[in-house]
C-alpha positions as CSV (number, residue, x, y, z in Angstrom):
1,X,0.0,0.0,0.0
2,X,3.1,2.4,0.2
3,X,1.7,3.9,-3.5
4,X,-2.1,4.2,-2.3
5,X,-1.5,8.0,-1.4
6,X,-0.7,9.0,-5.1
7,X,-3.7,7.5,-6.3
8,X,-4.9,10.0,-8.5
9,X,-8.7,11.0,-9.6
10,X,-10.1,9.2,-12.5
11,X,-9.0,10.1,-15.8
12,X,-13.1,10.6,-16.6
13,X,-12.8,13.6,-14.6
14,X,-9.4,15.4,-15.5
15,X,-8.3,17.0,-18.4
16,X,-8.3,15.0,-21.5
17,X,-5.0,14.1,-23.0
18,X,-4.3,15.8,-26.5
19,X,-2.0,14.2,-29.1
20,X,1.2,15.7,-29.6
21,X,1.8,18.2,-32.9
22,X,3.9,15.4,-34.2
23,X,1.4,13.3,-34.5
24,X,0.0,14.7,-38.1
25,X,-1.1,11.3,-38.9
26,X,-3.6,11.2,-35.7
27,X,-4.6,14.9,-35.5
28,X,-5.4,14.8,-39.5
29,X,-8.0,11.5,-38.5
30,X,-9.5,13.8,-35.6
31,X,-10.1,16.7,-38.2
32,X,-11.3,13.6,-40.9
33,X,-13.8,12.5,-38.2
34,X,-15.1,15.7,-36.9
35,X,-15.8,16.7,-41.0
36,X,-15.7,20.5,-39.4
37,X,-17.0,23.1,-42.0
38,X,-13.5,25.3,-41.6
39,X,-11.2,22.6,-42.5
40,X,-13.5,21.8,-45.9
41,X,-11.3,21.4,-48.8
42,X,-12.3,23.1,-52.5
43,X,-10.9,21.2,-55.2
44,X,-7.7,22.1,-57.3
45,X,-7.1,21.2,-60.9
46,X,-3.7,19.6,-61.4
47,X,-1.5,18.6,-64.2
48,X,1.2,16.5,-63.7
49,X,4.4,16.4,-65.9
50,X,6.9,13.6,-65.4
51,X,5.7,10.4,-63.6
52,X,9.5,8.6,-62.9
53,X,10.3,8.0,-59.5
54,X,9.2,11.6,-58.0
55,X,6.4,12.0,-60.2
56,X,4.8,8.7,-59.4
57,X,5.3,9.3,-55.4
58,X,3.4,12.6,-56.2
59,X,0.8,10.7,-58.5
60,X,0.0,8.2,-55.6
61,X,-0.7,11.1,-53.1
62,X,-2.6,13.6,-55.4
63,X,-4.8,10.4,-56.3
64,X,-5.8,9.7,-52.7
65,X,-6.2,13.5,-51.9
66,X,-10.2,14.7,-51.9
67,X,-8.7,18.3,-52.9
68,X,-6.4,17.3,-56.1
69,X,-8.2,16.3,-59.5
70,X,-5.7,15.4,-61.8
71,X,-7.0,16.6,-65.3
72,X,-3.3,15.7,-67.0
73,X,-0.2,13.7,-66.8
74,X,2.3,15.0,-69.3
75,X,5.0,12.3,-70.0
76,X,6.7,10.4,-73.1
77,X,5.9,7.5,-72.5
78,X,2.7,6.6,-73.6
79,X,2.9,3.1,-73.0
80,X,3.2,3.6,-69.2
81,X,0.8,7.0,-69.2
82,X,-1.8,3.9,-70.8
83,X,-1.0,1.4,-67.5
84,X,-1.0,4.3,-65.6
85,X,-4.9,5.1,-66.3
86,X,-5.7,1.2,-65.9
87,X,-3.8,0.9,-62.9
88,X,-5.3,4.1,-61.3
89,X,-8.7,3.8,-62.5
90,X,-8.3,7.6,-64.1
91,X,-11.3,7.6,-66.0
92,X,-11.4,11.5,-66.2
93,X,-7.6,12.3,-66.5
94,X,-6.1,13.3,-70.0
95,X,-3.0,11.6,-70.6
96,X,-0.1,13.5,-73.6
97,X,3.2,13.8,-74.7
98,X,5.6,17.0,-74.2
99,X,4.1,18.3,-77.5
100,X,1.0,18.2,-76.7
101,X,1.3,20.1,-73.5
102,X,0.3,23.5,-74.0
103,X,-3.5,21.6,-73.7
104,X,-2.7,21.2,-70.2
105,X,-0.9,25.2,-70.1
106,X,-3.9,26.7,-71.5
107,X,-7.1,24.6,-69.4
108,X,-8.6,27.0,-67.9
109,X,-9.6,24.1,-64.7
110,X,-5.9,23.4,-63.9
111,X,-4.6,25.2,-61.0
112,X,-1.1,24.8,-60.5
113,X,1.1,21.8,-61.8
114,X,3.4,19.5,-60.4
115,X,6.8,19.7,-62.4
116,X,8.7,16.1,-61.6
117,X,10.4,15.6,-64.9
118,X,14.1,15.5,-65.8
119,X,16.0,18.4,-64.5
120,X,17.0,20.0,-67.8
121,X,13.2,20.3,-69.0
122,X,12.1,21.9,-65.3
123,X,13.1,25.8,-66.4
124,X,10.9,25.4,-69.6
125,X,8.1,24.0,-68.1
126,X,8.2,26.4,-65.3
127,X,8.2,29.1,-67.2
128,X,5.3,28.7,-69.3
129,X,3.3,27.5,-65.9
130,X,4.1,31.0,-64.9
131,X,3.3,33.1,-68.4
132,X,-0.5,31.0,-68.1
133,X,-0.7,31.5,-64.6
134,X,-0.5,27.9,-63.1
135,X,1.2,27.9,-59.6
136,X,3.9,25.7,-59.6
137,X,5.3,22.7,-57.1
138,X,8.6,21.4,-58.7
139,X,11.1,19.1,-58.0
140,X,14.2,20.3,-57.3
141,X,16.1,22.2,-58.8
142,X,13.7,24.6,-60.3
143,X,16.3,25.2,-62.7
144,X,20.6,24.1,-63.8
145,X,22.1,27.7,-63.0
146,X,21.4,30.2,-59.6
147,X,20.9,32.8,-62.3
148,X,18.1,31.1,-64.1
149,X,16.1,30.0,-60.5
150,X,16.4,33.5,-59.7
151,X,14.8,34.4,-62.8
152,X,12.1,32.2,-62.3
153,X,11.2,33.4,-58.7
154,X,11.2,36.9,-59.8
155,X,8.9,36.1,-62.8
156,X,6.5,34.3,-60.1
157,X,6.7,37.2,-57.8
158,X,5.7,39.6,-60.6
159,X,3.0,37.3,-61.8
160,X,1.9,36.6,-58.0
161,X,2.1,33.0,-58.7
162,X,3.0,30.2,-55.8
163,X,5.9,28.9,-56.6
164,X,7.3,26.1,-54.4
165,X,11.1,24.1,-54.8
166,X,9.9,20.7,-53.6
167,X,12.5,19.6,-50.3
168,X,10.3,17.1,-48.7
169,X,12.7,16.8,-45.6
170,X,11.7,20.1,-44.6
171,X,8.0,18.4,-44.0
172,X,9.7,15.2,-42.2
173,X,8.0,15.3,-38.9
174,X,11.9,14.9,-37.1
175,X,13.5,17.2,-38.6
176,X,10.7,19.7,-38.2
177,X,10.7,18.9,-34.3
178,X,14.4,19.2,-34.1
179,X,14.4,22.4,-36.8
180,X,11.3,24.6,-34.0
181,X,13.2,23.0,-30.9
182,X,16.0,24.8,-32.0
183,X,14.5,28.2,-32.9
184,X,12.9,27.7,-29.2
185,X,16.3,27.7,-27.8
186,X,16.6,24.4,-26.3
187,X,20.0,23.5,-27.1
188,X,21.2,27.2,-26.9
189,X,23.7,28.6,-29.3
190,X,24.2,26.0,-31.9
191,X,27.7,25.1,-32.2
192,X,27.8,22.2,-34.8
193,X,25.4,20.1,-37.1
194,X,26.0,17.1,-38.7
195,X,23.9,15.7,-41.3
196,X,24.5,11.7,-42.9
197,X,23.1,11.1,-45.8
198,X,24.0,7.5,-47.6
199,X,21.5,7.1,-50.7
200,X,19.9,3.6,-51.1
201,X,19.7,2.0,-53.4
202,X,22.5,2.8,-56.2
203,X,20.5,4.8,-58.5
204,X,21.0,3.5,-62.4
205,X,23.9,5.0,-64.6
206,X,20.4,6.5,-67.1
207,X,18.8,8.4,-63.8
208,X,22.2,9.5,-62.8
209,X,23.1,11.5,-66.4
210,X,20.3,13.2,-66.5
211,X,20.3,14.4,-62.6
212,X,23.0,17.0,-62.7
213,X,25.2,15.3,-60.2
214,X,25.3,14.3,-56.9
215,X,25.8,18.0,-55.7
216,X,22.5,19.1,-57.3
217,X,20.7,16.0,-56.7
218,X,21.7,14.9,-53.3
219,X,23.5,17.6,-51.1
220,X,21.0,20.4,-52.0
221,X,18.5,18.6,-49.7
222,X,21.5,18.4,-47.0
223,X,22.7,21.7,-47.4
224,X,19.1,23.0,-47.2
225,X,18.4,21.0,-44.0
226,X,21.3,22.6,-42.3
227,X,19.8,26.2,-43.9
228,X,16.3,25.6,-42.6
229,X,17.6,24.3,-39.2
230,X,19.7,27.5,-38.8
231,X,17.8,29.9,-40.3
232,X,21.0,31.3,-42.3
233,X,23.0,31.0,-45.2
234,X,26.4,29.7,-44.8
235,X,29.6,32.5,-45.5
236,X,32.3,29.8,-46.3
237,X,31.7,26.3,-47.7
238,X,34.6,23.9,-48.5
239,X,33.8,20.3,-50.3
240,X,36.2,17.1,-51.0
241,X,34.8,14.3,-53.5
242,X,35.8,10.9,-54.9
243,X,34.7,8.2,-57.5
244,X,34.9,5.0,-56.1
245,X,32.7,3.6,-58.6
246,X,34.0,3.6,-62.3
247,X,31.1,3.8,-63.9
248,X,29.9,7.0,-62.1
249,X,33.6,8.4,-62.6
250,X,33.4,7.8,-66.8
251,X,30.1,10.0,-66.8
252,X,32.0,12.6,-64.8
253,X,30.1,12.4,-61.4
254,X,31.1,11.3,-58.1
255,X,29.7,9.0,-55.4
256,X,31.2,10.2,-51.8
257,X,31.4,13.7,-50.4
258,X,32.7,15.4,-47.3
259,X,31.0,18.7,-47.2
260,X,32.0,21.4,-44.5
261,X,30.4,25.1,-43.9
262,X,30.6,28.1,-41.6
263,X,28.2,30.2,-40.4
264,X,28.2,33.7,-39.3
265,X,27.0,32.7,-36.0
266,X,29.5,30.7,-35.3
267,X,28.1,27.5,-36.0
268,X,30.3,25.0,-38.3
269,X,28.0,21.9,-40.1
270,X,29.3,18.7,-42.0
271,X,27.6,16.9,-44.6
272,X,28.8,13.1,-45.1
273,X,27.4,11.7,-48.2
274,X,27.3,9.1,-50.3
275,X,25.7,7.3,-53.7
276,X,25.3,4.1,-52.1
277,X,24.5,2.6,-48.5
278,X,24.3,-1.1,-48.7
279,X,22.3,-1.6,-45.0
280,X,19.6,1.2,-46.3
281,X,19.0,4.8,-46.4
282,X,20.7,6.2,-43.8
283,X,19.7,9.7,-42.8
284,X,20.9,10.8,-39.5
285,X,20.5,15.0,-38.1
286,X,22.5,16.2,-35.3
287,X,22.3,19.8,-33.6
288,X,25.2,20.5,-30.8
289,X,24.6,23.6,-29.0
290,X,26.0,25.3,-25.7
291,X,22.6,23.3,-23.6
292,X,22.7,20.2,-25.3
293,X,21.6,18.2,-28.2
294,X,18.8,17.0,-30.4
295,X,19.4,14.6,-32.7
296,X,17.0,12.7,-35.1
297,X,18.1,8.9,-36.3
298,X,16.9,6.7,-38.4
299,X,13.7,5.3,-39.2
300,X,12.5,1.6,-39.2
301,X,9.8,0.1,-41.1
302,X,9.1,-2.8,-37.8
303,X,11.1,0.1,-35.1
304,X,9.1,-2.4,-32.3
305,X,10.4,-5.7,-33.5
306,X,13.0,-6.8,-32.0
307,X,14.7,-10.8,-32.1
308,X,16.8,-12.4,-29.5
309,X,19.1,-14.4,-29.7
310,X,22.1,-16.2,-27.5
311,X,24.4,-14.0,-28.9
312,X,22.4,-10.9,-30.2
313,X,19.8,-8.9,-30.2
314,X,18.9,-8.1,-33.6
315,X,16.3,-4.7,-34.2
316,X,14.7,-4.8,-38.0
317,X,16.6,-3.0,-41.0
318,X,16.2,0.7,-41.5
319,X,14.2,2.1,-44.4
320,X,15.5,1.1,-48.1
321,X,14.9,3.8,-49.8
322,X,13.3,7.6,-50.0
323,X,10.1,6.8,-51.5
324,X,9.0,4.8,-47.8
325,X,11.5,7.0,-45.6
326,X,9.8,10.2,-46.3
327,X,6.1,9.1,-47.6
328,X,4.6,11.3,-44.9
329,X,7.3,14.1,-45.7
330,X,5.9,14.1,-49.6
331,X,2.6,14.1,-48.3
332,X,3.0,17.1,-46.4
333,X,4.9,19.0,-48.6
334,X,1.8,18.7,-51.2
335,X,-1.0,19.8,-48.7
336,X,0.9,22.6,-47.9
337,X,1.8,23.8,-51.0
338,X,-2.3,23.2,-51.6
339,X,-3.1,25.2,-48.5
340,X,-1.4,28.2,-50.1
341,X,-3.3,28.0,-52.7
342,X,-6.4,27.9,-50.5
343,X,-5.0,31.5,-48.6
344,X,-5.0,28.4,-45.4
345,X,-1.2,29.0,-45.2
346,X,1.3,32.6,-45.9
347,X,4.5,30.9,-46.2
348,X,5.7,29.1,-49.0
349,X,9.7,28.3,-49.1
C-alpha cells in the first residue's frame, strides 16, 4: 500500500490528454472524423508532368487526396501513361506527350502543376506554368544555373504565382521537431550540425546522367536542412569528392562527399554523403549547441520488433529507400503547398 496515497482521480474527470503536434497522422484523423466546416477542402485542378520516381510518389498522393483532380499527366511515355490510367482507374484524366502540353498550359480548370520531370526540362516548363498563370510545385532544382532559378522566382513574384522548390525533408515530422526546438532555444547557441546522408539503393547509370550530379541532386536537400535548421545561409563552404565507382567516374560524377560550412553565427556543419549505403537509407540529423543536443536517427519500417538471440539482439533494417522514408514528408509537402493556394497557409519556401 506504500503507492495508495498518489492515487490520483479518474481520468473521466481530469483534463483529457491531447495528441502531440507530431502526431500529423492522428490529428489529421480527428479533423477527418469531426468533418468540421473550416477545414472543408475546394478542389484544385492539377496537371502532372513527369511520372518517374518523383512524379509517381506525387501521383499516388494527389490520387488519394479529396482536394487534387488530376486533369493531366504530361509524360513520353505513352505506354506507361496507358498502365498508368488502368492501374489508377483515371477515367477522367487526359493523358499527352511533351508536345502536346500546351492543352494542359492553356485549361482554364488546372490550377497549378506538379513539375517532376528530368531536371534539364524543369526551367521550360516552369516558365510557361508561370506566363499562363498555373502555380507551380517542382522538384528540385527549379532550374541548372542560380541565375536562371532566380529568374524564375522573380517572374513568379511579378506574376503573383506560388511557386514552391519541392524539399520534402523540410515536411519530415523529425527534422521539423528538431528544426522549431532549435528556434525555441533548447539546445542554446548551436555550435555544430552534422547531417548523414547515404542514398539507397544505387540509382541506375540513365537516372544519374540526366540528374545534374550528386551535388545538385543529393546535397541540396543536405545543405538546405542545415539552412532551414539554422535559419542562415552559410559565409564559407569547403567540399572534398571521390569516384569509387568507375562507372559514375566515366560519366563525370562522383559518389562520396565530405561537405563542411561556416556560419556567421558561429556554428560549423558537416555533410557526409554518399551514392550508395548497402544496409539502407541512412539519414541521421545532429544539432550541438551550448545546452545540449537534439538529434533525429533513423527510421525503421518494424522500429518495435526486435529478435533475441544467445548471442544478439537483432532490431529490423532501416528504411531502403526515399520513396518509404519520407512518404509522410511528400505528403506534407503537397497539402501545404495546396493550403497556399487555398489562402489556409502565408509561407511558402
Amino acid at each position: 500500500m506504500a503507492t495508495k496515497k498518489y492515487v490520483m482521480p479518474s481520468p473521466y474527470t481530469r483534463p483529457r490528454c491531447q495528441p502531440p503536434k507530431e502526431d500529423v497522422v492522428y490529428i489529421r484523423h480527428l479533423e477527418d472524423l469531426a468533418c468540421n466546416q473550416k477545414h472543408s477542402h475546394v478542389e484544385l485542378g492539377v496537371a502532372i508532368f513527369g511520372i518517374g520516381r518523383a512524379g509517381t510518389i506525387h501521383l499516388t498522393n494527389l490520387v488519394g487526396n479529396r482536394r487534387a483532380n488530376i486533369l493531366y499527366i504530361v509524360d513520353d511515355d505513352t505506354e506507361k501513361l496507358q498502365r498508368l490510367k488502368v492501374y489508377w482507374n483515371l477515367k477522367n484524366t487526359v493523358c499527352i506527350t511533351s508536345k502536346q502540353q500546351d492543352q494542359a498550359f492553356k485549361d482554364l480548370k488546372v490550377n497549378f502543376i506538379v513539375c517532376a520531370s528530368p531536371t534539364f526540362t524543369h526551367e521550360n516548363i516552369v516558365k510557361q506554368a508561370i506566363a499562363h498563370k498555373k502555380a507551380v510545385f517542382c522538384e528540385k532544382p527549379i532550374a541548372e544555373t542560380i541565375e536562371k532559378a532566380a529568374n524564375l522566382y522573380e517572374l513568379a513574384r511579378k506574376a503573383k504565382v506560388p511557386l514552391l522548390s519541392a524539399f520534402n525533408r523540410r515536411f519530415d515530422a523529425s527534422y521539423k521537431s528538431v528544426r522549431d526546438r532549435v528556434r525555441e532555444g533548447e539546445v542554446g547557441k548551436v555550435l555544430t550540425v552534422k547531417v548523414c546522408s547515404r542514398d539507397s539503393p544505387l540509382p541506375s547509370l540513365e537516372y544519374l546522367s540526366i540528374s545534374g550530379g550528386i551535388f545538385h541532386d543529393c546535397a541540396v536537400h543536405d545543405i538546405d536542412q542545415i539552412v532551414s535548421v539554422l535559419g542562415e545561409y552559410p559565409i564559407k563552404v569547403c567540399a572534398l569528392a571521390c569516384s569509387n565507382i568507375p562507372e559514375i567516374r566515366d560519366i563525370n560524377d562522383v559518389d562520396t562527399v565530405a561537405i563542411t560550412m561556416q556560419f556567421g553565427s558561429g556554428a560549423l556543419a558537416a555533410i557526409d554523403l554518399s551514392r550508395q549505403c548497402v544496409y539502407g537509407y541512412d539519414q541521421r540529423l545532429e544539432v550541438f549547441g551550448e545546452k545540449g543536443m537534439l538529434k533525429a536517427e533513423n527510421r525503421c519500417p518494424m522500429q518495435n520488433v526486435q529478435q533475441f538471440l544467445p548471442d544478439a539482439i537483432k532490431a529490423s533494417p532501416i528504411y531502403y529507400s526515399f520513396a518509404s522514408r519520407y512518404q509522410e514528408a511528400y505528403k506534407q509537402e503537397i497539402e501545404h503547398f495546396m493550403d497556399v493556394l487555398q489562402g489556409k497557409s502565408e509561407e511558402c519556401f
